[in-house]
N, C-alpha and C positions, 0 to 999 in steps of 0.2 A: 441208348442204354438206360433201363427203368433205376431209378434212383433205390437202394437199398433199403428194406424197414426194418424196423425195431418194433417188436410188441413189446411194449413196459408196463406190467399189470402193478399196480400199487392197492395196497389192502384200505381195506375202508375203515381206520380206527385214526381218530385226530387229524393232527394235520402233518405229526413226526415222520412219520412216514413217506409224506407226499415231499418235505421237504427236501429230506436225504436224496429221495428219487428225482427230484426236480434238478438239483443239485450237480448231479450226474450226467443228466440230459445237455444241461447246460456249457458242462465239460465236454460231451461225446460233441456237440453243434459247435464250439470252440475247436475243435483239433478236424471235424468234417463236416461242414455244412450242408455235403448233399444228402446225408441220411436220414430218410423220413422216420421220426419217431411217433410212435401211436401213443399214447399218454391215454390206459385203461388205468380208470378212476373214478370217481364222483366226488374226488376234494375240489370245492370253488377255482376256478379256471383262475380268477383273480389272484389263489397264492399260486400254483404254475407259474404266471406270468413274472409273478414278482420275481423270481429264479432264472425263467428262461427266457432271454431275448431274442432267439429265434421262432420259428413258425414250429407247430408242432398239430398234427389231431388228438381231441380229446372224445375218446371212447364214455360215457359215461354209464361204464356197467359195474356191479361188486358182486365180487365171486368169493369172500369171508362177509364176517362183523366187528369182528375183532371183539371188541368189551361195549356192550351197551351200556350210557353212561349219561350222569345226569350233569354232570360237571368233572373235572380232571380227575377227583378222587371217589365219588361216588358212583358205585357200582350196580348194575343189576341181574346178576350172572342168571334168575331163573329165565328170564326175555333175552338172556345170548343166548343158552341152550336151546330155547324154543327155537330161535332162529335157523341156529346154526343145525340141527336136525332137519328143519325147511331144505337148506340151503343141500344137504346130503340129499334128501329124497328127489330132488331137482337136479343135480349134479350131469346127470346123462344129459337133459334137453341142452343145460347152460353149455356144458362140453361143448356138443354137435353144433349148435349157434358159431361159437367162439372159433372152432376148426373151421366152418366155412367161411367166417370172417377171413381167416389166416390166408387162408388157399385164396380168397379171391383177390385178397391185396398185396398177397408173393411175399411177406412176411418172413426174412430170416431167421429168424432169433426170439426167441420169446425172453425177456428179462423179466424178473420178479420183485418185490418187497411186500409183502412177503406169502401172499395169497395160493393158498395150498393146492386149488384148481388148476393153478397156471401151468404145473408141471404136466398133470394126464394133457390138459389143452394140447401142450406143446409134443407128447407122446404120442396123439392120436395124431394130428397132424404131419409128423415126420419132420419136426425139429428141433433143435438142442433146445432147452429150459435152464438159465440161470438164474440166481436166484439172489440176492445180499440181504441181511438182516443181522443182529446180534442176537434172538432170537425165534423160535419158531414159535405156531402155536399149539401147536401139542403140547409144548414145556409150561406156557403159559394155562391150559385148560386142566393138565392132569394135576398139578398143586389144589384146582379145587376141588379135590374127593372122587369118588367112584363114579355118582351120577357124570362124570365128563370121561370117565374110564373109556368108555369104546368109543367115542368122538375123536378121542386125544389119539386115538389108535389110526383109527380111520385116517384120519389127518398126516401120522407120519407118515403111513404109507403111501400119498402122495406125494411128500417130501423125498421118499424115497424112489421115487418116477425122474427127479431132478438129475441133470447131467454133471453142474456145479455149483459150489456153493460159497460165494465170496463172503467171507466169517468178518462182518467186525468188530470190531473192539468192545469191552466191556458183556462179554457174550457167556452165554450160557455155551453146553458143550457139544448142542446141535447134531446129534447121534443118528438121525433120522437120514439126516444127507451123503451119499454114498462118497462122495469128491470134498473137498473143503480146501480154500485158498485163503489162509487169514492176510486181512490188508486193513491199510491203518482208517483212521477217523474220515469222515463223511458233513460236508455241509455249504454253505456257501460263502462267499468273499466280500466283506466290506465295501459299499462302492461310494461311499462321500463322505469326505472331509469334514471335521472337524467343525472346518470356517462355514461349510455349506451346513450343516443341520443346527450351527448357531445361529443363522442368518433364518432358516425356516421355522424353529421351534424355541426363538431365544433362551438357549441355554445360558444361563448364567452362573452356575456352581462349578467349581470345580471339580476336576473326575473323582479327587478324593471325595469328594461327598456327594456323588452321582450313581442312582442305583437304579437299574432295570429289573427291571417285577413283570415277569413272564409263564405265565402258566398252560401252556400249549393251546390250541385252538376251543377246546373244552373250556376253558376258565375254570373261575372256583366263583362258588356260591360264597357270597357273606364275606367276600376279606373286609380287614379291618382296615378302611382305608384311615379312621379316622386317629389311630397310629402316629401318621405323619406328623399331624400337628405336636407331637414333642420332638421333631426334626427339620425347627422352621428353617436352618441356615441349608437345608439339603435339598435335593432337587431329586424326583422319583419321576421314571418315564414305566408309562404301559402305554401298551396295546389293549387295555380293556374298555371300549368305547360305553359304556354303561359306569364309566367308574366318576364318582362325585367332581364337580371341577373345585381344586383346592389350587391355592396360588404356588404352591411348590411339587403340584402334579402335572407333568405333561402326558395328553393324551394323545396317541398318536394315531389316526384319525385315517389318513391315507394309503392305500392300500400299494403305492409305488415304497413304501418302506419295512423292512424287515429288523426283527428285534437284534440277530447280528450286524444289521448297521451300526448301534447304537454301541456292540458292544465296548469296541475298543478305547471307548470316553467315558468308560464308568469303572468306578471302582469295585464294582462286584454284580452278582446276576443273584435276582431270588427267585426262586423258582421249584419246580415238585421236581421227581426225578422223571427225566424223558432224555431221551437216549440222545435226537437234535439238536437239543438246548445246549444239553453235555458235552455234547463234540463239539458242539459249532465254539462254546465258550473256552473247553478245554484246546483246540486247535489253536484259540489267539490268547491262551496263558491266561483268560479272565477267573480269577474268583467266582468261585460258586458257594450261596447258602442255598441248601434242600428242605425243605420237608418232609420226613416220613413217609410212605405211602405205604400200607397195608394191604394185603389180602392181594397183590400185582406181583407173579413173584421176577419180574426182570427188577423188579424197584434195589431189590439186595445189591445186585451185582451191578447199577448202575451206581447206589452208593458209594459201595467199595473202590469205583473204578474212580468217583470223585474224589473220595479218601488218598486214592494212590498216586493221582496224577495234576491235582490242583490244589491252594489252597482254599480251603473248606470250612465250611458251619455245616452240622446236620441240627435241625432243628425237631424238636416233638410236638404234633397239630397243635397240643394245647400253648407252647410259648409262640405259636402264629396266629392262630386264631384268638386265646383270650388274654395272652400277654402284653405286654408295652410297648414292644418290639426293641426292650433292649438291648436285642443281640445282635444288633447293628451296631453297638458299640465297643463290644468285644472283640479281642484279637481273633482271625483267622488262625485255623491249625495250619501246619505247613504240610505237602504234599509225601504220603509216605515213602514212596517210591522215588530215588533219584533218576531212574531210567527213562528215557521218552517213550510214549507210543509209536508205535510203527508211523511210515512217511504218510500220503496223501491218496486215501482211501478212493477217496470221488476221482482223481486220476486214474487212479490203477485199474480202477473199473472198465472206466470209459473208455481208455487205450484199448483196453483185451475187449471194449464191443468193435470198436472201428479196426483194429487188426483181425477180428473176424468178418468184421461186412468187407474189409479188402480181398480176404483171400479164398470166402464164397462167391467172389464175383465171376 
């Protein structure tokens, strides 16, 4: 009996994306490990890896752009639009490619995050499209004005080819998708101890004075690293391999580690608003400070969802970029909301693909 497949198309913007879906993959090969998952992407195999410890193919196609960008917050919407009109007038060839991909490697299932294409794909073909995201991108396109009017259109009405649509948290109201199944938070699980990333990265401060500075795969131009130096007794970890080496910065260098490794040993996460960062830190109750982000309109409602379910700093570019960074010293606001988020988002997924690859077999 041929082993079952998964198409999992992941959209091409950062790495937020890749990691929720990674995340997923990792759960669906945990609870079945005969199911071949295809991994449609072009994010570095190396963060895959980091998520998934099983065997997986990586398709290396993009059927979106998401936000052309020059770093996490700088935008340049007139090179998406050019794109993304590219990407519609091509839409037929990419189609037919991608349907006979499907057919020849018996393909049940097409999964999404959140790539508009995926759905006609999986329509022409003659198989169900699912789909998870907190938002789409129509919702994201149409906030910037008219010129994205008929793209924004275009776009849902793929969205509306989709069979279902797992809604997660912190989401816009996704009107596009005919089905909708809301399910909780999305990300991945801690996997070393304390003792063990003291021993690799001599941590020496304490969690109360340990802070993760994470800016999704994009980074940010120009942080102020030079900041820290009014924070000698603290200890600050990135992931940004370009960032100065200062004796109270650890740079983390190795691509077997993930900034949710880190989180559970620090007293709080700085970071822009991204939807991975926020669940993976909101799932283990970490502190989050944001920064503003403009002109993105999920940035609001990822806010708010920090506002409601953790406690929180929202900060404004100018007290990040040309401030002192005293607001590291300030109290946290407490989380608005006494009620939790829904259960375990990356679960609920993964069950409903492996209770469908069981009962297509």
């Amino acid at each position: 009996m041929s082993r079952p497949a998964i198409y999992f198309a992941v959209t091409s913007h950062g790495f937020g994306h890749a990691v929720r879906a990674a995340s997923v993959v990792a759960k669906i090969q945990q609870l079945d490990p005969d199911i071949l998952i295809i991994l449609v992407t072009t994010a570095p195999r190396w963060l895959l890896e980091s998520y998934i410890p099983g065997d997986f193919i990586q398709r290396p196609r993009a059927f979106d752009v998401g936000v052309i960008q020059a770093d996490s917050i700088n935008m340049d919407k007139a090179a998406t639009l050019a794109k993304l009109q590219e990407i519609r007038q091509q839409q037929n060839t990419i189609i037919a490619s991608e349907v006979n991909y499907i057919r020849t490697n018996k393909v049940k299932l097409v999964l999404a995050d959140i790539p508009f294409l995926a759905a006609p794909i999986a329509r022409l073909a003659g198989i169900p499209s699912w789909m998870m995201s907190n938002f789409g991108w129509d919702f994201i396109y149409r906030d910037w004005g008219e010129e994205f009017g008929e793209i924004a259109d275009w776009i849902g009405e793929c969205y509306g080819q989709s069979d279902l649509l797992f809604r997660l948290p912190l989401h816009e109201p996704m009107s596009a998708f005919p089905k909708i199944a809301d399910v909780g938070l999305t990300g991945g699980t801690p996997r070393f101890s304390r003792e063990e990333l003291q021993k690799t990265f001599n941590l020496k401060a304490s969690p109360e004075r340990t802070i993760l500075l994470t800016f999704g795969g994009l980074g940010l131009q120009q942080i102020p690293y030079h900041n820290l130096q009014n924070f000698p007794d603290w200890q600050f970890i990135t992931f940004d391999r370009k960032a100065p080496d200062l004796p109270n910065l650890i740079k983390v260098m190795k691509n077997d580690y993930r900034p949710v490794d880190f989180m559970p040993f620090c007293d709080r996460v700085l970071s822009k608003p991204g939807y991975s960062t926020f669940a993976e830190a909101l799932r283990l109750k970490i502190p989050l400070i944001s920064l503003r982000r403009e002109g993105f309109a999920e940035s609001p409602l990822l806010i708010e969802g920090m506002q409601n379910y953790a406690e929180h700093l929202v900060l404004a570019p100018e007290e990040f970029f040309r401030g002192n960074w005293d607001f590291l010293r300030q109290p946290l606001q407490p989380p608005r909301k006494t009620a939790s988020l829904p259960g375990d988002g990356t679960e609920t997924i993964a069950r409903a693909v492996v209770d469908y690859c069981h009962n297509s077999l």
